[in-house]
C-alpha positions in Angstrom: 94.9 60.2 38.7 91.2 60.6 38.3 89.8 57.6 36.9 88.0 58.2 33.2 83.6 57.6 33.1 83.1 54.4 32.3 81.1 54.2 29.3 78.4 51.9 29.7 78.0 48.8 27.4 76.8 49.6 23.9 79.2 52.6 23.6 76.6 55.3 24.4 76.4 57.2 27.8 72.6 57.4 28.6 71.6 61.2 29.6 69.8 61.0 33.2 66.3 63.0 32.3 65.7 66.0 34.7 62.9 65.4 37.1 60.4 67.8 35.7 61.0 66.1 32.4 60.0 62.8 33.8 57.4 64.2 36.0 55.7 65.7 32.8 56.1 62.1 30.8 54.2 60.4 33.7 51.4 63.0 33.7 51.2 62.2 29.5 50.8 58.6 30.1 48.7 59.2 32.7 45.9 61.5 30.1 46.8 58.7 27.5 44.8 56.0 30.0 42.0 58.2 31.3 41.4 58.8 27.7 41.4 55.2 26.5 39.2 54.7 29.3 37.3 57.0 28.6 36.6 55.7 24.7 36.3 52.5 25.9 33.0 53.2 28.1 31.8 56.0 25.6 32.1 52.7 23.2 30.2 50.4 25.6 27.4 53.3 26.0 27.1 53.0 22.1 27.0 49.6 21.5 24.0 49.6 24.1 22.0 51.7 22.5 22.3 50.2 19.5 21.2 47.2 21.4 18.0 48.4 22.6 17.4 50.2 19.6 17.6 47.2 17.5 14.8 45.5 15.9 13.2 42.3 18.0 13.7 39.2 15.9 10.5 37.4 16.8 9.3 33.7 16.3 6.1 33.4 16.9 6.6 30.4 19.2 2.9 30.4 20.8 2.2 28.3 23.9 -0.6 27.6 26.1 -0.6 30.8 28.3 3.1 30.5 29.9 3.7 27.0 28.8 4.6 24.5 26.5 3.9 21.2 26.1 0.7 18.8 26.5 -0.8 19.2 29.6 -0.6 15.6 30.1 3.0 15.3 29.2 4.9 12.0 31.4 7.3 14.5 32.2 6.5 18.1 33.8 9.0 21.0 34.4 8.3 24.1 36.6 10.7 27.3 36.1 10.6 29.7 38.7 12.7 32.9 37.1 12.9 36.5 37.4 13.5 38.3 34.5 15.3 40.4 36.4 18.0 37.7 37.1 21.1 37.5 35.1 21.4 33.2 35.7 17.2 33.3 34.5 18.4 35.1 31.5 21.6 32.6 30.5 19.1 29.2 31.3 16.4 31.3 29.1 18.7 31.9 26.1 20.2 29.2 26.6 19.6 25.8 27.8 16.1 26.8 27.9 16.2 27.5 23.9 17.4 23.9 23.7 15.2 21.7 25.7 12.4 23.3 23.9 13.4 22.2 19.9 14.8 18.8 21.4 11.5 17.9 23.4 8.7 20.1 22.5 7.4 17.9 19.4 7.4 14.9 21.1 4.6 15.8 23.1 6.2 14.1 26.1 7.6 17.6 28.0 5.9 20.2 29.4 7.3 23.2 30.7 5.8 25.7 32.8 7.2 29.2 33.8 6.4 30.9 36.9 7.5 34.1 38.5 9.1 34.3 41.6 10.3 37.9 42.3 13.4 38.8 43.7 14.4 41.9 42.1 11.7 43.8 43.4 8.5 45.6 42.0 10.2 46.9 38.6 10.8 43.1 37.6 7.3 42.2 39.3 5.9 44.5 36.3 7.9 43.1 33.4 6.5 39.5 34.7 2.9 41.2 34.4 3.7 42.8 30.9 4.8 39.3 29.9 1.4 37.7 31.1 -0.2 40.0 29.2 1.6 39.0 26.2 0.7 35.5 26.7 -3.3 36.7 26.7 -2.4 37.4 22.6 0.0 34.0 22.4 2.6 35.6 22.3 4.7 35.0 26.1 7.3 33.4 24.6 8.6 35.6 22.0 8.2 38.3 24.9 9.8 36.5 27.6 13.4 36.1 25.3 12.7 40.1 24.4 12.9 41.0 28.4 15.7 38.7 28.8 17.4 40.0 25.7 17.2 43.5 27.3 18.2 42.8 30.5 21.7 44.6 31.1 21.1 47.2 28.3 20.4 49.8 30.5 19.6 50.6 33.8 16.7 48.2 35.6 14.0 51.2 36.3 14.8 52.5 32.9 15.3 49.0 31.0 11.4 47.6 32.8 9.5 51.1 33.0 6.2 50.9 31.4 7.1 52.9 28.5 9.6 50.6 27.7 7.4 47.3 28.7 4.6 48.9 26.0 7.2 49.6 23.3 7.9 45.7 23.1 4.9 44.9 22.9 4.0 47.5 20.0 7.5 45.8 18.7 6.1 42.4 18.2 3.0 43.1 16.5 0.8 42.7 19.8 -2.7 45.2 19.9 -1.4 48.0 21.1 -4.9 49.4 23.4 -5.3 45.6 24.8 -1.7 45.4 25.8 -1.3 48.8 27.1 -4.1 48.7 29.5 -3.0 45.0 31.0 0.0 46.7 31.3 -1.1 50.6 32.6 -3.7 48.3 35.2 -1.1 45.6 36.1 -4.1 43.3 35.4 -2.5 39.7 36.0 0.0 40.8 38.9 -2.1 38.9 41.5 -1.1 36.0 39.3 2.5 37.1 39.9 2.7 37.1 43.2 0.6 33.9 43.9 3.4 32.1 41.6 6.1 33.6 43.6 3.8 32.4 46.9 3.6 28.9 45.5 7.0 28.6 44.8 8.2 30.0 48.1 6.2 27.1 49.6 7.7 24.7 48.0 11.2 26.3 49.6 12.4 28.2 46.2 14.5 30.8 47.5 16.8 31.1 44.6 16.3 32.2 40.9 16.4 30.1 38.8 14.6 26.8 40.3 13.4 23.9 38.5 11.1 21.3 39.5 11.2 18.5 37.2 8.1 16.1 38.0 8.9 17.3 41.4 12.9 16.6 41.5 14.3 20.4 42.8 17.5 22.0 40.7 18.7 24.7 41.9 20.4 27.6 39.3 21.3 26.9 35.6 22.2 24.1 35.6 24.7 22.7 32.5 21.9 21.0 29.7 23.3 17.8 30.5 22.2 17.5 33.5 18.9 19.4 32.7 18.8 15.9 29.6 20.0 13.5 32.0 17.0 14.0 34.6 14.7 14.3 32.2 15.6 11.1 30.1 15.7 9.4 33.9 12.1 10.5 34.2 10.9 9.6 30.9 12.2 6.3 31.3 10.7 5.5 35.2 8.0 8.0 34.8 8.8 9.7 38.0 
């Protein structure tokens, strides 16, 4: 005697789907992610040019050219940075931010920045548009502008001189003084003889730090950036 179907547990038999029906549910699921995906970087797209099209919150932290700090501070930092380089831009926003409200008004710090280009020409101008932003006192606001840009678009596009010479006319800066140090690339001698300098002292990495002559390399957590710094206050080396 045949034997009877078992039923399976749950007292439903489960249909078997055709293969062209599960063939066409894999192509659905299939369009559902490409579309998702697709959402997701039209989002991303938006969200950046809502970035770059929104206004610059400015400080007006002025500084001695590129600097801040007494010149005859007991303790002396030099930055070499790129604003093309992502770990530049996270010690600028950053720890960078930080050591300047704790040790700026003391008078004790100074802290220099200096280029040292790695990302090639197109950076090598946004460190010239950002020297001639420090010939108006205004480096430092611009210097956290190009770092607050960096990643919103493409490099060529982000750094082009149109761009460069829209920040400046965003902060205020006089538009036919900055426009020409940036159209002549007036100060990128300077730029290069910083990124000479640093080279000699064996920087071959963005960001370096020399503090009074102690080399970190990269950035560095702030408290180690504190610790060396209250180590130097306190010997003076």
């Amino acid at each position: 005697m045949a034997k009877k179907a078992q039923m399976p547990k749950g007292g439903v038999r489960r249909k078997v789907q055709p293969a062209a029906k599960r063939a066409s549910d894999t192509r659905w699921v299939l369009w559902a992610v490409i579309g998702a995906v697709v959402l997701v970087m039209v989002g991303v797209i938006l969200l950046q040019s809502q970035t770059l099209r929104k206004p610059v919150e400015t400080t007006n932290r002025t500084g001695e050219g590129t600097s801040w700090g007494p010149a005859g501070a007991k303790v002396k930092i030099i930055e070499y940075s790129d604003f093309g380089c992502t770990y530049c831009r996270q010690f600028a926003l950053n720890q960078g931010k930080q050591l300047r409200a704790d040790y700026e008004a003391g008078g004790r710090v100074r802290f220099e920045f200096k280029s040292l280009i790695v990302e090639g020409p197109i950076t090598a101008g946004a460190a010239n548009a950002a020297e001639c932003a420090a010939d108006q006192g205004r480096f430092w606001d611009y210097h956290d502008l190009l770092f607050n840009q960096q990643g919103v678009g493409a490099v060529a596009s982000v750094f082009s001189k149109a761009s460069l010479k829209q920040y400046g006319g965003q902060l205020g800066l006089a538009t036919d003084q900055f426009n020409r140090c940036v159209d002549s690339d007036q100060h990128l001698d300077k730029v290069y003889r910083d990124a000479s300098d640093g080279k000699g002292q064996g920087v071959q990495a963005t960001p370096t730090f020399f503090i009074n002559g102690q080399k970190i390399e990269g950035a560095a957590a702030y408290a180690e950036f504190k610790a060396k710094i209250e180590a130097a206050l306190a010997t003076g080396s």
